[in-house]
C-alpha positions as CSV (number, residue, x, y, z in Angstrom):
1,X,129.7,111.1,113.3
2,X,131.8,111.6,116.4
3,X,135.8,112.1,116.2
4,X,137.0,112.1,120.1
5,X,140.7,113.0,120.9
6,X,141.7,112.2,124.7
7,X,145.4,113.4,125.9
8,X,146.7,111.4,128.6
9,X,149.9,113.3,129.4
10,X,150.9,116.4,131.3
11,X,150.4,119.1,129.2
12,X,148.0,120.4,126.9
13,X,148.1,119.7,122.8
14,X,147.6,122.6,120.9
15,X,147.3,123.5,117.0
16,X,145.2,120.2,117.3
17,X,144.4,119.5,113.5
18,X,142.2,116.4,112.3
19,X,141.2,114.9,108.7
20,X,138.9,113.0,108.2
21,X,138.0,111.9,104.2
22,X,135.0,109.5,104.5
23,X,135.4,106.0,102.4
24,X,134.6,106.0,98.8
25,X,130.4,104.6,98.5
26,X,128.6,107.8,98.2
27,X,128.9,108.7,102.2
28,X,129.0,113.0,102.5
29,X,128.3,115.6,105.1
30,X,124.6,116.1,105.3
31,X,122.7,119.5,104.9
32,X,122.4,120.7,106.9
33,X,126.1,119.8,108.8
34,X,125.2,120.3,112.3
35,X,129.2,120.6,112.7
36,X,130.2,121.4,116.4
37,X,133.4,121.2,118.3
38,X,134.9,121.4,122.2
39,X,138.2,121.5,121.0
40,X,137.9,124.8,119.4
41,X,139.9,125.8,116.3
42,X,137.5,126.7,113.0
43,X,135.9,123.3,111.7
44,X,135.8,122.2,108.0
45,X,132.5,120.4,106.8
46,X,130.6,121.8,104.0
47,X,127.4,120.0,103.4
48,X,127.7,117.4,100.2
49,X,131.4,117.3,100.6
50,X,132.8,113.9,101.6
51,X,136.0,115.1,104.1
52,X,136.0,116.7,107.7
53,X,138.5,118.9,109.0
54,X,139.4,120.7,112.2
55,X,142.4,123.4,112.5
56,X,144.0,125.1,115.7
57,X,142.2,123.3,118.5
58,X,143.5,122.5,121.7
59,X,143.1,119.4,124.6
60,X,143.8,120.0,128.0
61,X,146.1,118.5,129.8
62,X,144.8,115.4,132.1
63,X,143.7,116.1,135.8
64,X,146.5,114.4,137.5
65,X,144.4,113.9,141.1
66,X,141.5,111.7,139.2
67,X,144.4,110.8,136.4
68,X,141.0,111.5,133.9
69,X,142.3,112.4,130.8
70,X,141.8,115.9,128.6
71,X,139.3,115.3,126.0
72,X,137.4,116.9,122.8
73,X,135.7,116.4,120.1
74,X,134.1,116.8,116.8
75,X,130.8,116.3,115.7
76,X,129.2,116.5,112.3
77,X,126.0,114.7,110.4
78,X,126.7,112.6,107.3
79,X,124.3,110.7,104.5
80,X,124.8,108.4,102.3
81,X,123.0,105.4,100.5
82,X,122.6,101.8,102.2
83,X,126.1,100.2,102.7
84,X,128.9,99.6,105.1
85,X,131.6,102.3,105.8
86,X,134.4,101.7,107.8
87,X,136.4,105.3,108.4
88,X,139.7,106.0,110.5
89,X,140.6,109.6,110.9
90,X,144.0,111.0,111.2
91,X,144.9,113.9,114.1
92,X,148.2,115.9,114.8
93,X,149.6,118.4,117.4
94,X,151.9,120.0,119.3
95,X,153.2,119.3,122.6
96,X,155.9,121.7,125.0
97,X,157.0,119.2,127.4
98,X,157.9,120.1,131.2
99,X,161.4,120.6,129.9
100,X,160.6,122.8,127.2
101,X,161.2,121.0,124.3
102,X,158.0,121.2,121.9
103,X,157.3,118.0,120.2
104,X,154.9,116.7,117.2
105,X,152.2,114.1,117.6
106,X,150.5,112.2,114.9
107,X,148.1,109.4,115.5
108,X,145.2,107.4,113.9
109,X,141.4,106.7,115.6
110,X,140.1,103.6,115.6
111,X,138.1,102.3,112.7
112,X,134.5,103.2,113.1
113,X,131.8,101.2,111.1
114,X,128.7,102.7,110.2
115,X,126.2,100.7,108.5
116,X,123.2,102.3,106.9
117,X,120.2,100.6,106.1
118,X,118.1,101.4,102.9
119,X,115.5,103.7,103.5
120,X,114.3,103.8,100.1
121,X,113.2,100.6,98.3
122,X,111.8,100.1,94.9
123,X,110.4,96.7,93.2
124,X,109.8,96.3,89.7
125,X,106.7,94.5,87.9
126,X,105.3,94.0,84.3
127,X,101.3,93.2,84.1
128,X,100.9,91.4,82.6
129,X,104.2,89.2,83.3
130,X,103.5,88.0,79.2
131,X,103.5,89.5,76.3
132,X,103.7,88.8,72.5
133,X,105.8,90.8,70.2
134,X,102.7,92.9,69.0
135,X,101.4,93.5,72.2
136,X,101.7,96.1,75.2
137,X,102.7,95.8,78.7
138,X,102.2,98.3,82.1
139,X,105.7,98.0,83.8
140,X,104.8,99.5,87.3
141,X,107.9,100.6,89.7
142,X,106.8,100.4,93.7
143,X,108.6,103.0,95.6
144,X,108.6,102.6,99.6
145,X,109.9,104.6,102.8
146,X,111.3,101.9,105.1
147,X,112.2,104.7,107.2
148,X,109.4,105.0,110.1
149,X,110.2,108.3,111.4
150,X,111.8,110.4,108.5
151,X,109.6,111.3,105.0
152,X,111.7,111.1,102.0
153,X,112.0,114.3,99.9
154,X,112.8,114.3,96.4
155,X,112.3,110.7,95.3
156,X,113.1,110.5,91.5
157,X,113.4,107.0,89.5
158,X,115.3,106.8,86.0
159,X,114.4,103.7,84.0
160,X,116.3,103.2,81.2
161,X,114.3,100.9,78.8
162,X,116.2,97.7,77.1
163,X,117.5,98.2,73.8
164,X,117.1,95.8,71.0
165,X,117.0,93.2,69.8
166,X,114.8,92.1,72.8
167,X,113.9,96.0,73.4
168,X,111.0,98.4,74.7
169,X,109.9,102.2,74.0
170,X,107.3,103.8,75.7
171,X,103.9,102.9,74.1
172,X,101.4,105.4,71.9
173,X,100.2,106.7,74.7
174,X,102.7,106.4,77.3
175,X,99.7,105.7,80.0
176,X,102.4,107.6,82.3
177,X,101.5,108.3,86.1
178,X,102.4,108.3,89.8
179,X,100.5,108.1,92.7
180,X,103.2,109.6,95.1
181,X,102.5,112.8,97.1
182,X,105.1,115.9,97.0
183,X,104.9,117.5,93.0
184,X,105.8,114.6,91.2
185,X,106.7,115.4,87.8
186,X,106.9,112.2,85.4
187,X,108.3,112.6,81.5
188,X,108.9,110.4,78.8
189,X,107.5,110.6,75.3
190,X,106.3,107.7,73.0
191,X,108.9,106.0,70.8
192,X,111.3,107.2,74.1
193,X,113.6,104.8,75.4
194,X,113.2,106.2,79.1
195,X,110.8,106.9,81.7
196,X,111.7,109.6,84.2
197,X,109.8,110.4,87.8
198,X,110.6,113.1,89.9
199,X,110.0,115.4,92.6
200,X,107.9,112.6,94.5
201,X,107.7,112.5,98.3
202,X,107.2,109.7,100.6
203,X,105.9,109.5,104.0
204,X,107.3,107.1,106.6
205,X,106.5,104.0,105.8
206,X,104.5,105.4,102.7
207,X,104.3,103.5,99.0
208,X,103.6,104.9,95.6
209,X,103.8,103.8,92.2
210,X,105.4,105.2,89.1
211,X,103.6,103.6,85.9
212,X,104.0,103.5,82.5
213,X,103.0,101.2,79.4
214,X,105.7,99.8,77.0
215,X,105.8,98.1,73.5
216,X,108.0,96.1,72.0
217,X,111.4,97.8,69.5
218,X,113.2,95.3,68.2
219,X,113.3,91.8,66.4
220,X,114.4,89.5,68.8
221,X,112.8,86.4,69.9
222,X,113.9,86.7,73.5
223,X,112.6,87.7,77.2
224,X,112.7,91.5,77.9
225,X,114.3,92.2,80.7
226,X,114.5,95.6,82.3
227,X,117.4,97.0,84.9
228,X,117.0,100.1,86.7
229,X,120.7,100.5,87.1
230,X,122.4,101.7,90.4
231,X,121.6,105.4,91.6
232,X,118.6,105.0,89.7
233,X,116.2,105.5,92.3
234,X,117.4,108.3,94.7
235,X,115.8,110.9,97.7
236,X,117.0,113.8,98.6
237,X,120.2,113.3,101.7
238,X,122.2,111.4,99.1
239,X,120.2,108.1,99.1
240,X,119.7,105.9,96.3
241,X,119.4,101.9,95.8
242,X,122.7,100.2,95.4
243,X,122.0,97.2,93.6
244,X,119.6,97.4,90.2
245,X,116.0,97.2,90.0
246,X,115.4,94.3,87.3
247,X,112.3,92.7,86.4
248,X,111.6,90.4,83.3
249,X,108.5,90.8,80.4
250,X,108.3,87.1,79.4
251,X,107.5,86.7,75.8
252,X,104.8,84.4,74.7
253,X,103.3,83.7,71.0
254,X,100.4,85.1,69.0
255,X,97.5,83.8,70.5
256,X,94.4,83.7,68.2
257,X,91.0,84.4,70.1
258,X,88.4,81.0,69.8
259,X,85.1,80.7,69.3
260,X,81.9,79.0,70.2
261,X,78.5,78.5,69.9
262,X,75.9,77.1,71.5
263,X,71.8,76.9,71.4
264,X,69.6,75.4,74.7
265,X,67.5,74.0,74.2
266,X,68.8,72.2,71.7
267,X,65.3,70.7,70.3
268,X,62.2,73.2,70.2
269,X,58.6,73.2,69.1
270,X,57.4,75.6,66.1
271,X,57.1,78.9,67.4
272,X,59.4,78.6,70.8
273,X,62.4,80.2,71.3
274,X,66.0,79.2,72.3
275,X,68.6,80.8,73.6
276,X,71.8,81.3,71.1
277,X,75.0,81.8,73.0
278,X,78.6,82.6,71.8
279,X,81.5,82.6,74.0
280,X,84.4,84.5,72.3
281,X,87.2,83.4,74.9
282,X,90.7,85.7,74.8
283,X,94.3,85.0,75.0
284,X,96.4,86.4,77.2
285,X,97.2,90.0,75.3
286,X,94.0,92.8,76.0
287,X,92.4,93.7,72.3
288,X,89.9,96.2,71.8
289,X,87.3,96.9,69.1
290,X,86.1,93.6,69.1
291,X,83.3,92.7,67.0
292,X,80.8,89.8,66.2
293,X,78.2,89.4,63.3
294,X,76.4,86.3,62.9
295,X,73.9,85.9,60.0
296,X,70.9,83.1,60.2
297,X,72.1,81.8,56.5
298,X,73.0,78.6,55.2
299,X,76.3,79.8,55.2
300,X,77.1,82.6,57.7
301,X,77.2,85.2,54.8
302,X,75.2,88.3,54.6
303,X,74.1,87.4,51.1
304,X,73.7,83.7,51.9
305,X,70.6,81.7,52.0
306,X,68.2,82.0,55.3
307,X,68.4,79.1,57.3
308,X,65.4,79.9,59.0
309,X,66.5,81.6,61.7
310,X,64.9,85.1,62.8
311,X,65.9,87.3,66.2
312,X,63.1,86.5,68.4
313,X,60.0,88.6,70.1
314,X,61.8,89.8,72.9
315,X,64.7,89.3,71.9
316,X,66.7,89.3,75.4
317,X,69.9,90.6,74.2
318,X,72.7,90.6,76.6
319,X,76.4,90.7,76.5
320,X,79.2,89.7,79.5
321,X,81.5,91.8,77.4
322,X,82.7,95.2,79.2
323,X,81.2,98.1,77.5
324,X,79.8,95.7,74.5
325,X,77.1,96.8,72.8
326,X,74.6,94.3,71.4
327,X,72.5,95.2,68.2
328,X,69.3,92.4,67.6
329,X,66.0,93.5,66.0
330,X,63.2,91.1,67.0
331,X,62.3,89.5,63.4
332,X,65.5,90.3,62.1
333,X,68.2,87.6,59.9
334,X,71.2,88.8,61.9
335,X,72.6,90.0,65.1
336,X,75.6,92.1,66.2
337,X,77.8,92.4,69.1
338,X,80.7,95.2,69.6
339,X,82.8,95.8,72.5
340,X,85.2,99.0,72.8
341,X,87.9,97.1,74.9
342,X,88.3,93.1,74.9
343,X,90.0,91.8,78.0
344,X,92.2,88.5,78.2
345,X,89.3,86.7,79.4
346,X,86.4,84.6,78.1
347,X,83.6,86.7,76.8
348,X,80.2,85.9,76.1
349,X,77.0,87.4,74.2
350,X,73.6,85.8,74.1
351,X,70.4,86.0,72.7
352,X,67.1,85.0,72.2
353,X,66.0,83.0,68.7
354,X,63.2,81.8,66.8
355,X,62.6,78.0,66.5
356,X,64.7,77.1,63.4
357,X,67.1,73.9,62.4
358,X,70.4,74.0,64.2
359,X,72.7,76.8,62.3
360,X,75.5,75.6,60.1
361,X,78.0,78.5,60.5
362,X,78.3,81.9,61.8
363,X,80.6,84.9,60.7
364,X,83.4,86.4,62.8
365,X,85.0,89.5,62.4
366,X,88.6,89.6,64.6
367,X,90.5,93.3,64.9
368,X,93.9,93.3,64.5
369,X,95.9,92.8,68.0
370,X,97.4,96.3,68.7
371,X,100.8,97.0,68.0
């Protein structure tokens, strides 16, 4: 920022003074100042303070062959988060005219605008964008460096979760990270009602994420929606967003996991096998420890009477089923399937089987969805 005082008489001003106290908005002296002056006089501008100040400078008087006024002025860095500041400073002096007589002078700059753009942006997502009440959700904050000259320093985020009824805590685990450079530092403990990032750097025109995994707090039957509030998000230099961060969880039902079975071929001779599929297909919430047990009985209990059924010789186990294990003894009455994490998509196990009638029922064991 540049304060310029001209004198267009005859004789110099001295004990030149000028204020300057920036508009309200966050706009301060940066650090470092980089204050500097022709006018002379001792200069006023610590860095984080939001005024400017010059005492006991002088002008010259202007050069009467070219009529070019005297002129100095004051220069000093300021920061300050995206917005529109318009800023008039105010000078004084004192004048001896040709007579003799000393007089005072007072006036006003022009306004100056400065606009600053936002270096720092952040978006705000949920994945999945649904959940039910029982479920859990990856909220997953996208900081960015516009800028494509300057790296942001000291990027921090403060998310203050939604309370109830339509609330979220951090889950059990918090599945906390970032992926930003610097010595990021994130904290937040389960139960908490806040995520905290900081200590994160960003190159120009760098991203990172900040991510976390939330549950549901309360009893409400609405949306979750979550506000990063202004000043939230900030960088070293005084930036920060100046509108909130908001992005909305919708909530969605219970949604029971179906099942289905099916045999090809469906007609076989005595002593060929068929291939026994089941297609265990997911709703939209993630589960994990999920099981099937299916017994060749008359009806789908352990204890139940064989329906003539029997695992056959190879059996040919397979599963589609991320990390599913598949237990099927050739000769045996029964099969089993388990899978340490269950996505929201269709699953399927299959397997080989002995030429038997077409199977009345089957036995399914569901986990609970996690809380």
């Amino acid at each position: 920022m540049r304060v310029r005082v001209r004198n267009y008489t005859d004789q110099e001003l001295t004990s030149v003074a000028i204020g300057d106290t920036f508009p309200a908005g966050g706009l301060k002296v940066a650090n470092p100042a980089n204050a500097s002056t022709t006018c002379g006089g001792a200069i006023t501008a610590a860095p984080g303070s939001t005024s400017l100040a010059l005492n006991g400078g002088k002008v010259p008087a202007r050069d009467a062959g070219t009529n070019t006024p005297g002129m100095c002025e004051v220069q000093v860095d300021v920061v300050g988060p995206a917005g529109i500041y318009d800023n008039v400073a105010n000078v004084s002096a004192s004048q001896t005219m040709a007579n003799g007589v000393p007089h005072n002078r007072t006036a006003d700059t022009n306004t100056a605008r400065l606009t600053y753009t936002g270096a720092l942006e952040a978006t705000k997502t949920f994945i999945p964008g649904t959940m039910t009440a029982d479920g859990k959700a990856q909220v997953r904050i996208r900081l960015t460096n516009k800028d494509a000259a300057a790296t942001l320093t000291g990027v921090g985020v403060t998310d203050p979760l939604p309370a109830a009824p339509n609330g979220l805590v951090l889950a059990n685990p918090t599945g906390m990270y970032a992926t930003c450079g610097g010595s990021p530092v994130v904290s937040g403990a389960a139960g908490a009602a806040e995520a905290k990032l900081t200590g994160a750097t960003l190159p120009p025109g760098g991203s990172c994420d900040f991510l976390f995994d939330v549950v549901n707090s309360g009893n409400g039957a609405g949306d979750w929606v979550n506000a990063i509030p202004v000043g939230g998000v900030t960088a070293n230099g005084g930036i920060r967003n100046t509108t909130p961060v908001t992005a909305t969880l919708t909530r969605s039902g219970a949604q029971i996991p179906t099942l289905s079975k099916s045999i090809s071929p469906s007609t076989v001779g005595p002593g060929e096998s068929a291939r026994l599929t089941i297609q265990v297909t997911n709703g939209t919430q993630a589960l994990t420890g999920m099981g099937v047990t299916d017994y060749f009985t008359a009806d789908g209990t352990a204890g139940g009477a064989p329906n003539g059924m029997r695992v056959a010789a190879p059996a040919n186990a397979s599963t589609t089923c991320p990390a599913g294990v598949v237990t099927a003894v050739e000769g045996a009455p029964a099969w089993r399937s388990r899978a340490p994490a269950w996505p929201p998509t269709p699953v399927v196990w299959s397997r080989s089987t002995s030429p038997a009638p077409t199977p009345d029922r089957s036995s399914t064991r569901f986990p609970r969805m996690p809380s």
